[in-house]
Backbone bond lengths (Angstrom), bond angles and torsions (degrees), N, CA, C in turn:
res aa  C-N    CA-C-N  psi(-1)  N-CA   C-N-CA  omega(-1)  CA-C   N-CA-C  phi
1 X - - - 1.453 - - 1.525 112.42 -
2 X 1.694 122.16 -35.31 1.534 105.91 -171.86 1.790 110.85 -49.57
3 X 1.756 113.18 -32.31 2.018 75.51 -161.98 1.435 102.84 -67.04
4 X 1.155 109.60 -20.57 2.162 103.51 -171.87 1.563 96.39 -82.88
5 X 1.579 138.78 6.26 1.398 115.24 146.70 1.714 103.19 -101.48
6 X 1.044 116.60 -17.18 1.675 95.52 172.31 1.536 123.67 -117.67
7 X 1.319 140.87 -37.14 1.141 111.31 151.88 1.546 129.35 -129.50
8 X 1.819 115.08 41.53 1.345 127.79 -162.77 1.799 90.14 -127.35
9 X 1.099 136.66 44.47 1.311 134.01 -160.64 1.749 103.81 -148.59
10 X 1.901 93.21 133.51 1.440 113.12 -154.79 1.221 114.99 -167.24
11 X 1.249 130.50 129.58 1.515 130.48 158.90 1.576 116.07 -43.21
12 X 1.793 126.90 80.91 1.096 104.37 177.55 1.767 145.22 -58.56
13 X 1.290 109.96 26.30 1.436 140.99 -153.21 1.463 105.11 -140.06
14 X 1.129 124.31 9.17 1.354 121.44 -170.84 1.740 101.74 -127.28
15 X 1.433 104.93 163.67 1.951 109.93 175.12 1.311 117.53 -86.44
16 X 1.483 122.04 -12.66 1.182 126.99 -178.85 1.546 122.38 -65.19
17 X 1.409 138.15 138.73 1.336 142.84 -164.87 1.244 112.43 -46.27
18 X 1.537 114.25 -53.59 1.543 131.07 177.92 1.377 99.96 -43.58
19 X 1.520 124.36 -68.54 1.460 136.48 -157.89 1.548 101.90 -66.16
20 X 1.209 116.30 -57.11 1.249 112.61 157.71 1.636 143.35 2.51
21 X 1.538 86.37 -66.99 1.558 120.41 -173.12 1.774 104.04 -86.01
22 X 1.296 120.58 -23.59 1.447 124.81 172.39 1.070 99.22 -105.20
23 X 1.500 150.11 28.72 1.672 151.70 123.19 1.068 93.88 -48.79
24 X 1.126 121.66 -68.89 1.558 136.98 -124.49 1.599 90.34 -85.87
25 X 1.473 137.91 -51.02 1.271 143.95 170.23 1.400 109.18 -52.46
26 X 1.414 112.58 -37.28 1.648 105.01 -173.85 1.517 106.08 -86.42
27 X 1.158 121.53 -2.29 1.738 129.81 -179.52 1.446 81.26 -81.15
28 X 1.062 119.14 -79.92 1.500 128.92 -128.80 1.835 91.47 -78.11
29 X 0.970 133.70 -26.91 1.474 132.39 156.33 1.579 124.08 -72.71
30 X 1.552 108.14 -5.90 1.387 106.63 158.55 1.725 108.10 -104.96
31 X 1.397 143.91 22.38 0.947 138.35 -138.58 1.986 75.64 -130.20
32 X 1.913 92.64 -61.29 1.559 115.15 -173.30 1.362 102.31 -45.51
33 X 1.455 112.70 -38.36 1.854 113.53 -162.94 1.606 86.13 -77.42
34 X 1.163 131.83 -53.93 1.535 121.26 -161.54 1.499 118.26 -66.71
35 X 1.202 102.95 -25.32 1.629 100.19 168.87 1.501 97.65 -67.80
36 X 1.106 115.01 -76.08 1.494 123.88 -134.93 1.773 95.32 -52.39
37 X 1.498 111.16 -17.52 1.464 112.30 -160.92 1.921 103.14 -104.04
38 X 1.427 104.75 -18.41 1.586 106.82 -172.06 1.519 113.41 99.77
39 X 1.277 129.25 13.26 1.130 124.82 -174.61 1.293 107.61 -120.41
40 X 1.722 107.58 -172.10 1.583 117.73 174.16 1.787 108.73 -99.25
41 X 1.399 106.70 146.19 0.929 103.38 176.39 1.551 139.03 -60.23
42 X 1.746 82.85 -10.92 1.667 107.94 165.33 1.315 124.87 -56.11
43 X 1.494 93.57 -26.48 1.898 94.33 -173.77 1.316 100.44 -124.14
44 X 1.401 139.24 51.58 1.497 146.72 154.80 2.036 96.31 -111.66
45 X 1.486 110.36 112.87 1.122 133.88 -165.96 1.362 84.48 -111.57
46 X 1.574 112.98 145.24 1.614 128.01 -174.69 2.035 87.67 -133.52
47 X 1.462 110.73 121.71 1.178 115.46 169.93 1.481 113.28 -111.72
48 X 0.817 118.40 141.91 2.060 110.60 158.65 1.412 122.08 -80.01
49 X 1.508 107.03 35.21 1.964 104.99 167.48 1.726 96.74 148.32
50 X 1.013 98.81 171.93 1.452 132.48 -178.39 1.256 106.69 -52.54
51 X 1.261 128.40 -66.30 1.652 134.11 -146.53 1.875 80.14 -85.28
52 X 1.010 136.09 -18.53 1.616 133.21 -159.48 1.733 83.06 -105.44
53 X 1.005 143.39 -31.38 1.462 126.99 177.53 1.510 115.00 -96.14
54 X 1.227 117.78 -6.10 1.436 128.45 -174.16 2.226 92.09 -78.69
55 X 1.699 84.40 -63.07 1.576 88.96 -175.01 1.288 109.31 -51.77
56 X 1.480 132.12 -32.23 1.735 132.68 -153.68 1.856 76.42 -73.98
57 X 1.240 128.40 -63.62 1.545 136.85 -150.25 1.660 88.66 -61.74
58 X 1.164 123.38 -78.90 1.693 117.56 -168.48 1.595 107.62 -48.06
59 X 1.127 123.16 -26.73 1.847 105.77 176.21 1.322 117.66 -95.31
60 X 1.668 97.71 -21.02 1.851 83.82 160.35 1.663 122.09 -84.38
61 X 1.571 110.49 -7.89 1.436 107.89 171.79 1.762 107.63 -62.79
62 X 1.745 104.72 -28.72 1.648 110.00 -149.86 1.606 95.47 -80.15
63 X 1.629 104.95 -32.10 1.495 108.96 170.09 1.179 122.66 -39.70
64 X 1.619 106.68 -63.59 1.036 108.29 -141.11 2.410 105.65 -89.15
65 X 1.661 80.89 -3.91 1.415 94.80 173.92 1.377 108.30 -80.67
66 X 1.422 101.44 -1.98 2.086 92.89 179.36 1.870 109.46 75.43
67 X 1.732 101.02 21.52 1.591 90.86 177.20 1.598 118.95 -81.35
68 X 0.897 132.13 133.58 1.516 144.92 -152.67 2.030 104.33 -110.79
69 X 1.279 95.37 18.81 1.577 105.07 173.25 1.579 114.89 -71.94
70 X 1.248 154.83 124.83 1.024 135.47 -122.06 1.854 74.41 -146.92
71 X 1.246 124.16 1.42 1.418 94.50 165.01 1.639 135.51 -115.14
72 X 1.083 103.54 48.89 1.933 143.08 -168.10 1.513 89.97 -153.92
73 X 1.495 92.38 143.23 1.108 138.71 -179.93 1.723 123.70 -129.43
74 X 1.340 124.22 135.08 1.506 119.28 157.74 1.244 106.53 -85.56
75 X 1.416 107.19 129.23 2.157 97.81 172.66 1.763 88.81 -87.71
């Protein structure tokens, strides 16, 4: 992890060169997780903490239960 806290670090969502260059690391480390795990890289979700992966898991359970509650959201 140090070069992506000292000089590999970037808004991967942003146009800037830096951010850019930590797209491209956060692709290719969701690519690494989907092999190694059997999946698509489509479905390796990157959260910033606990309470943000807890919620991603309960609204895709509510999805996929067909709940029609309209005040939850999937981002």
């Amino acid at each position: 992890m140090l070069p992506y806290l000292t000089s590999e670090y970037g808004n991967a969502n942003s146009a800037h060169h830096l951010d850019q260059r930590a797209k491209v690391i956060v692709e290719d480390a969701r690519e690494q997780i989907a092999a190694i795990i059997g999946a698509e890289p489509s479905e390796i979700i990157f959260t910033s903490g606990g309470t943000e992966s807890d919620n991603a898991v309960v609204q895709g359970v509510m999805a996929l239960a067909g709940d029609k509650n309209e005040l939850y959201y999937l981002p």
